[in-house]
N, C-alpha and C positions, 0 to 999 in steps of 0.2 A: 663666336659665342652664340650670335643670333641664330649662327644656320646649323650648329647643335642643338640646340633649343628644337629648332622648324624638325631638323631628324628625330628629334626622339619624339616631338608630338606625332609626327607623321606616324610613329612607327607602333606609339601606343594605338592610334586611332585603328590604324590596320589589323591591330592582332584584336582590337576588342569587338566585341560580337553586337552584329546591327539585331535591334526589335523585332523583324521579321523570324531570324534565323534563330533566336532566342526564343521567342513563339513556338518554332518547330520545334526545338528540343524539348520544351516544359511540357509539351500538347504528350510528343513519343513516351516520355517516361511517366507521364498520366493515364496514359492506354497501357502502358506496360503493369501498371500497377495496380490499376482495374483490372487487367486479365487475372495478372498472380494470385490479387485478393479472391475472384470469382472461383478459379479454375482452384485454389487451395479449400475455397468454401465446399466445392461441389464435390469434389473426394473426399474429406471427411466426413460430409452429411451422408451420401450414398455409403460409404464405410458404417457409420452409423446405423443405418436402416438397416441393411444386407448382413452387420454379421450379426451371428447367431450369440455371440455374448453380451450383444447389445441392445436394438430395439429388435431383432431378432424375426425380423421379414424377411427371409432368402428365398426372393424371386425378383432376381436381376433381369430377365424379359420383360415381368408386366412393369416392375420400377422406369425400365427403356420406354415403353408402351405409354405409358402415364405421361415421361417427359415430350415424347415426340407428340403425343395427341395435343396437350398443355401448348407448345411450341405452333403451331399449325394454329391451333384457332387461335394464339393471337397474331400471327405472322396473317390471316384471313381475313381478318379483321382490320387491320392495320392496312391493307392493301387493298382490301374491296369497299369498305363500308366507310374506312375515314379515309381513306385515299393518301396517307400520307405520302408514300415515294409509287413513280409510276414502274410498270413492267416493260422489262426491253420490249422492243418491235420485233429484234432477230431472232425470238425463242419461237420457234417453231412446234408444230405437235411432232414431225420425225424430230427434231435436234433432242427433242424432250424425252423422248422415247432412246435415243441413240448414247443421250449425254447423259443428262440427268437421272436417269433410271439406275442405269448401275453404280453410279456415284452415291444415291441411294441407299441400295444395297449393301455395300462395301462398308457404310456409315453406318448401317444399324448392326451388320456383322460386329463392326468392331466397337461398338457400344454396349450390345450385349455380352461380348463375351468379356472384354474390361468388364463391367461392372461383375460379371460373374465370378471373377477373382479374386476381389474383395471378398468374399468368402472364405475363399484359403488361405489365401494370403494376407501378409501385412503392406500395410500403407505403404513402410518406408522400403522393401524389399519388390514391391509393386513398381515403384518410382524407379530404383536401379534397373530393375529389366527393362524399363521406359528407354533407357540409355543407346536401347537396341535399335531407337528410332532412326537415325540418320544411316545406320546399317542398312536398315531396310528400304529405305528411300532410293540409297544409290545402287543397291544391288538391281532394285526393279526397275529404277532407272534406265539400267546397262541393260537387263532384259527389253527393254521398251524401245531400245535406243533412244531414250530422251537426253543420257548421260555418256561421255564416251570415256571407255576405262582406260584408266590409270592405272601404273603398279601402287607411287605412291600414294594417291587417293587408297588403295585397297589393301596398301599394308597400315594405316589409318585404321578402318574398318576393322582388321583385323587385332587391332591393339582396344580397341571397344572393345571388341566379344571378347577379348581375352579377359578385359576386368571385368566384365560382366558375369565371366564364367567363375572366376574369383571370388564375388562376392555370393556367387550363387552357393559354393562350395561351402562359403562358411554361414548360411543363410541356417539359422539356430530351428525355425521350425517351414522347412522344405516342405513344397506336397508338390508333387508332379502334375498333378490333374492340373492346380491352379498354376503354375509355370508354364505348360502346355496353351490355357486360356490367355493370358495375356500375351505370350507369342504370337499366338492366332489372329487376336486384336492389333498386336504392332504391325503385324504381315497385312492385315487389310484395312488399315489406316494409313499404310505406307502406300498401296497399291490407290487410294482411293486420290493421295495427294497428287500420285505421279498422273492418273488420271484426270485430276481437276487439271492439271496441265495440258496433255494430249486436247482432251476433248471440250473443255469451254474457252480458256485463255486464247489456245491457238488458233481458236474461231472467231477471235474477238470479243465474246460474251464476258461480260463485267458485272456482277452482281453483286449490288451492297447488301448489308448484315439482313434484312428485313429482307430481302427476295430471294433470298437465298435458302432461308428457312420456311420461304412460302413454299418454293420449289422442291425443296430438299426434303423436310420434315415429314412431309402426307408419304413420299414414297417408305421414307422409314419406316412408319407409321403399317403401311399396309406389309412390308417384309416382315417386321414382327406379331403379325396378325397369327399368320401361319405356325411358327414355334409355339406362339403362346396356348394356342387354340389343342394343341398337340401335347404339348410337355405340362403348361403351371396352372390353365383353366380347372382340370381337375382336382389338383391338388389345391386351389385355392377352393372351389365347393366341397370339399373333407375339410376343410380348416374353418368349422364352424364358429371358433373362436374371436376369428378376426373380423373387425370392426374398421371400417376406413376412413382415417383422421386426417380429417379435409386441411387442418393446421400444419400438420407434419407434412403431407403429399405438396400440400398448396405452396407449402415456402420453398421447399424441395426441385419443385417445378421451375416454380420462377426463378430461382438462380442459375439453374440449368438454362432457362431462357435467356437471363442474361450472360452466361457465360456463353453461348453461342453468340450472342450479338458480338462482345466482347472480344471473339479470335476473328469473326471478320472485320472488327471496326479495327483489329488493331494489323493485322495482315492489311488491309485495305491503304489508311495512315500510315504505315512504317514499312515494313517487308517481313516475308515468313523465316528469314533471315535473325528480327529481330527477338521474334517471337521462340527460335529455337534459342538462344543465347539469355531469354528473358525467363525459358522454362529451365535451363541448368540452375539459375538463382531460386524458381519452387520447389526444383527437386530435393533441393538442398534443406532447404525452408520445410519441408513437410517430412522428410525424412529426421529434421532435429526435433517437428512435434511428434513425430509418430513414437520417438524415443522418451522425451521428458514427460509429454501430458498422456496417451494412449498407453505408454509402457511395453510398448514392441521392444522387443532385445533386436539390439543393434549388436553383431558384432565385432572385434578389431579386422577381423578377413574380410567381413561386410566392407568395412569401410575404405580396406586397405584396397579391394576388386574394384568396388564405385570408385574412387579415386583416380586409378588407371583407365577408366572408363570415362570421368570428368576430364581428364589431361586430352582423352583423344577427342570428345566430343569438340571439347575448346581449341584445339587444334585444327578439329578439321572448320568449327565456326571462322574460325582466324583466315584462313585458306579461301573459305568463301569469300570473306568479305575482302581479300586482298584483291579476288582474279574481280569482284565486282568492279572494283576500283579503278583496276587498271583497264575492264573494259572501258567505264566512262570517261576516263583518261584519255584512250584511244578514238572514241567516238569523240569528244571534244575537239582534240587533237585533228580529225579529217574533217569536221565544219570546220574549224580556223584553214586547214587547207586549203577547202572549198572555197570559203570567203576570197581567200588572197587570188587565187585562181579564178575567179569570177569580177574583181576588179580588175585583175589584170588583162582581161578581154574586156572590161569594160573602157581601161585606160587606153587600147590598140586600138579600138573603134573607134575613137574620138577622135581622133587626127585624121584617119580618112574621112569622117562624114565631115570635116571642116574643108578638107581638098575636096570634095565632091561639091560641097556649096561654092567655094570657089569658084 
C-alpha cells in the first residue's frame, strides 16, 4: 500500500512542471501575444492610412520612410546617448558593408512593396498570399544551399501554392498589380531571412531587438530615400491639401517600432519556429476581422484555398519541429556517450597510476 502511495507520488511529481520551466512557457506565450497583438495593430493601422477609402494617404514609400527614420532615432538614442545595451566588438566596417547592407535592402524592398498592396488589396486576401511564405524560404533555401531538397518537403510546398492559388481564384476583388506586389514582398522577405542566416548567424553575430534596428533601420532608411525622391516627393508637393498629423504618423510609428522590437525579442526568447506557427493563429485572426468589422468579402473558395494552405503550412511547421527534436535528441544522446566514454578512460587509468605508485 505504502509503495503505491510512494509510486503514484513519485509519478505525479515527475509529470508536474518545476517553476523554472513554467516561467518559460508563461514568458514564450507573452512574447507570442505581444507579437500577434503589435504585428495585428500595424496591418490594420497601415491598412487604414494607405487605402484610399479610408484616411486615404497612398504613399506606401514615404509611410516606410516615416517608420524606418521613427525606428533609427530611437534605436540612436537608445544606443548612443543612454547606452542602454552595448554594440558587438565583431561588427566590423567590411562585415557591415558585406552583411548588413543588403539585409537592409531586401527589408525595405519588402516593406515597401507590402505596404503597397494594401492599396489593392484586402487585409484578409493579403494574409493568404502570406501563406506563400514558407514556399519562399525553402525554395531560396535550396537555391542557397542552406536547405537540402526533399521530394517530400516539396510536394509540401507544392500543396501551399496549390491553396493559395485556390483562394486566389475565388478572391471576389482580384487586382493583379497588387498580387504581383506582395509576391515581390514574400520573395524578398524570404531572401532577406535565408540571408540573416548565411551572413550574420553563421558568423556568430547575435544581435538583440535594439541593435539590430540601430544597424538595420538607417540602411532602410537611405534604400528608400532613392524611390521616394523619384516616384512620391512629387506628388506629395501637388498635394497641397495634405497636412501632416504628427497624432496619426506618431502612433503609427511607434507601433511599428514596437513591433520590430517585438519579432526580435520574440525570435531571440523562442525560435523563428515559433514565431511562424504563432502568425498561422494572426492570420487567421485578421482575416476573421477583415470579414466582420472592415467588411472585406470573404469567399467559400477564399476559404476553402487558405485552408489547404493552413493544413500544409501546419504540416510542414510539425516537420520542423519534429526533425528539431530529434536533432536534440541525438545531440543529447552523443554527450551521454561522450560522458560514458570519458569515464570509462577515466576508470582504465586509475588502476595503472595505482601500479605505477606501487
Amino acid at each position: 500500500m505504502g509503495d503505491a502511495t510512494d509510486a503514484t507520488g513519485t509519478s505525479s511529481s515527475s509529470t508536474s512542471l518545476s517553476p523554472s520551466i513554467l516561467k518559460k512557457i508563461i514568458l514564450s506565450y507573452t512574447y507570442v501575444a505581444i507579437w500577434i497583438f503589435l504585428s495585428f495593430t500595424v496591418i490594420v493601422y497601415n491598412k487604414f492610412i494607405l487605402d484610399k477609402k479610408l484616411y486615404d494617404w497612398p504613399y506606401p514609400i514615404s509611410l516606410t520612410l516615416i517608420h524606418m527614420g521613427f525606428c533609427s532615432s530611437i534605436a540612436f538614442l537608445l544606443v548612443r546617448v543612454f547606452h542602454v545595451v552595448d554594440l558587438p566588438s565583431s561588427m566590423s566596417p567590411h562585415l557591415y558593408l558585406t552583411s548588413v547592407v543588403p539585409i537592409g535592402a531586401l527589408y525595405s524592398l519588402s516593406l515597401w512593396l507590402s505596404n503597397s498592396a494594401y492599396i489593392y488589396l484586402s487585409v484578409s486576401f493579403i494574409q493568404m498570399l502570406k501563406a506563400l511564405m514558407p514556399v519562399a524560404v525553402y525554395s531560396i533555401g535550396v537555391l542557397f544551399r542552406k536547405d537540402a531538397f526533399k521530394s517530400s518537403t516539396m510536394a509540401n510546398m507544392l500543396a501551399i501554392s496549390f491553396g493559395v492559388a485556390i483562394a486566389a481564384f475565388g478572391e471576389a476583388k482580384f487586382d493583379t498589380w497588387g498580387v504581383l506586389l506582395q509576391l515581390g514582398a514574400v520573395a524578398f522577405e524570404a531572401t532577406r531571412l535565408v540571408l540573416i542566416q548565411i551572413l550574420l548567424t553563421s558568423k556568430g553575430i547575435n544581435l538583440n531587438p535594439i541593435t539590430s534596428l540601430y544597424y538595420v533601420a538607417p540602411c532602410c532608411f537611405v534604400f528608400l530615400l532613392v524611390p521616394w525622391v523619384a516616384v512620391e516627393l512629387p506628388l506629395l508637393k501637388e498635394n497641397s491639401t495634405f497636412h501632416f498629423d504628427y497624432f496619426i504618423f506618431g502612433t503609427n510609428s511607434f507601433c511599428a517600432f514596437a513591433l520590430n522590437l517585438a519579432v526580435f525579442s520574440l525570435v531571440g526568447k523562442t525560435s523563428a519556429l515559433t514565431m511562424n506557427v504563432a502568425g498561422v493563429v494572426k492570420d487567421w485572426l485578421l482575416i476573421a476581422f477583415s470579414w466582420s468589422v472592415i467588411k472585406d468579402t470573404v469567399t467559400a473558395v477564399n476559404l476553402v484555398g487558405y485552408g489547404l494552405a493552413f493544413w500544409g503550412v501546419a504540416y510542414y511547421n510539425h516537420s520542423k519541429l519534429k526533425a528539431l527534436r530529434e536533432k536534440e535528441a541525438a545531440e543529447r544522446k552523443e554527450d551521454e556517450e561522450s560522458g560514458r566514454l570519458l569515464d570509462q578512460i577515466e576508470g582504465d587509468e586509475t588502476p595503472r597510476k595505482n601500479e605505477s605508485e606501487g
